[in-house]
N, C-alpha and C positions, 0 to 999 in steps of 0.2 A: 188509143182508147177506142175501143171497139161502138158501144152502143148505150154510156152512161146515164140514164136517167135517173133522175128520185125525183121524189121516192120511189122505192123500189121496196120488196119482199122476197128473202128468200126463206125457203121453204124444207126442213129436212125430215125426217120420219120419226125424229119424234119434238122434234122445237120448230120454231119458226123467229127468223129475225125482222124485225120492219123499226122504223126511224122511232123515236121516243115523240111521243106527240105529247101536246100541254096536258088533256085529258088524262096521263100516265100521271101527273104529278104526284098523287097520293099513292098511289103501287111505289114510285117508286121514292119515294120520301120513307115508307112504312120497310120496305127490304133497305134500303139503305142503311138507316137507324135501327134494326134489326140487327144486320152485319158489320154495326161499328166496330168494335172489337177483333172481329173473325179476318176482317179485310186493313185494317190499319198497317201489321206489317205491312204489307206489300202495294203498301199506295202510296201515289206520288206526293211529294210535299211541297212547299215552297221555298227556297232557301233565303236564311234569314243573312243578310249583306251589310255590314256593316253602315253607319249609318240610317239604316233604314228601319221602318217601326211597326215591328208584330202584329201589334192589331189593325195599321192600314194593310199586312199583306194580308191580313182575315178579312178586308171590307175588301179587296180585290176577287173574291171568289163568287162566282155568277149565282144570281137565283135562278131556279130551275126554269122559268119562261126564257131567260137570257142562254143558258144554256144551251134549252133545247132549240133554239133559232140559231146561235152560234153552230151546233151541230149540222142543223140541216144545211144554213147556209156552206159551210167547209165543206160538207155531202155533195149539193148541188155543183159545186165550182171541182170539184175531183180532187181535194187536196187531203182529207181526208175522209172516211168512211165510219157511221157509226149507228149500231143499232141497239135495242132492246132484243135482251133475250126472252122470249116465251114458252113457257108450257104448259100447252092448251090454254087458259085464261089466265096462267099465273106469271109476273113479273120475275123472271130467275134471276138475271144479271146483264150485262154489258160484255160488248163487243168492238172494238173499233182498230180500222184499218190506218194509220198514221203515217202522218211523212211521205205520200206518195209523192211518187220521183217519177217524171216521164224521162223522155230525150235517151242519152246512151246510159244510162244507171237502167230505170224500168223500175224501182225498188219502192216496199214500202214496210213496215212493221204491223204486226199484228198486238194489241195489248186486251185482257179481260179479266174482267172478277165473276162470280158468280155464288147465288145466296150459299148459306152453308149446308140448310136442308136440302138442296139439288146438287151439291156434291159428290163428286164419284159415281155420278148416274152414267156417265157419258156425255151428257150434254156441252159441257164448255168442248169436248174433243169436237163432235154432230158443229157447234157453231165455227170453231176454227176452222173444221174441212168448210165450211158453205162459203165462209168469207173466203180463203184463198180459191178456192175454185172462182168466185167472183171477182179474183186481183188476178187469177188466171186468164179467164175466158172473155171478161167483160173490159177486163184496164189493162188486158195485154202486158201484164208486169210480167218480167225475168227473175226475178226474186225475191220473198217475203220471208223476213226474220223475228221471230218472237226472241226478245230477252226477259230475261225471268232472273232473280234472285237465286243464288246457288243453295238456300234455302228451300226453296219451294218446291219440296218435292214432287207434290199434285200437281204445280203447274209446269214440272218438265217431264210429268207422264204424260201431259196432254199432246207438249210438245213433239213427244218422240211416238203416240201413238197416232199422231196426225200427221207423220212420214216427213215431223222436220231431222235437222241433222246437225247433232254438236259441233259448231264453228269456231268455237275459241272462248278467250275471256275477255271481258270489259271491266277496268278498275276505276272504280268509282264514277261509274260509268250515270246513274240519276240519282236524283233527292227522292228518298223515298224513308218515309219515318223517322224524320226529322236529320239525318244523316243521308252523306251520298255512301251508296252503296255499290258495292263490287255486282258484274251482271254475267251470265253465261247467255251466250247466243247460240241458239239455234237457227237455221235456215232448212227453207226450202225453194227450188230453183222448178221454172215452168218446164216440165218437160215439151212443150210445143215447141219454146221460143228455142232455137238454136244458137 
């Protein structure tokens, strides 16, 4: 790891990513609730385990102050990466860098949603390229892989115009809408790191 601090801001030409701060709570309460619907396919869930009881794994999910210190903290220590998406003053969507892996792996995954009205602008591709260039340059990673639902088609044009590279398949690879779901993996490898 090169030069990690947070918070940090990166900056592209036409969004800007920086940490979700308490102050966001209402932006992003209001786009959330917004794109309930739009984003539920493709969000993670919690899997329900035998024994165990639905509405304690619904009292297990953070409120947004918990969150966002959850966030930064896992920011801070490098284990994961996570920001708000911005365009110019508006709350787009999210972005975060997961699973980072130092030592001989290097690796980490990229995962994002973003609102429905900012779809297909470019933008979720503009914050993919910012983040990996920053799991490039700044966490000296070997490799980041987005998995994506073999569904989602928008989110493996971003993958593939963000210079990842179809890797294979994953079955039943997360819990994501109430069901584990089959994933396609994309990678991309640091052209620096030899």
């Amino acid at each position: 790891m090169r030069d990690h601090s947070w918070p940090v801001t990166l900056h592209g030409t036409e969004i800007h990513l920086k940490p979700l701060r308490f102050r966001d709570r209402k932006k992003w309460l209001e786009v959330r609730a917004h794109n309930r619907e739009w984003l539920s396919p493709w969000e993670a869930t919690l899997p329900f385990t035998p024994g165990s009881d639905p509405e304690s794994l619904q009292k297990e999910l953070p409120s947004f102050f918990r969150l966002v210190r959850t966030l930064n903290r896992e920011s801070r220590d490098g284990r994961s990466i996570s920001f708000a998406m911005w365009h110019q003053n508006n709350l787009i969507g999210q972005i975060s860098m997961g699973g980072i892996i130092l030592g001989a792996l290097r690796g980490a995954h990229i995962g994002y949603w973003i609102d429905r009205e900012y779809a297909g602008r470019g933008y979720t591709t503009e914050a993919v390229n910012l983040m990996t260039e920053y799991g490039f340059s700044v966490l000296a990673l070997h490799r980041i892989e987005i998995n994506l639902r073999p569904e989602n088609a928008a989110s493996r044009r971003v993958a593939e115009k963000a210079g990842y590279v179809f890797e294979g398949e994953r079955s039943r690879y997360l819990h994501i809408d109430g069901d584990w779901r089959d994933h396609l993996s994309f990678v991309k490898e640091n052209p620096l790191i030899k």
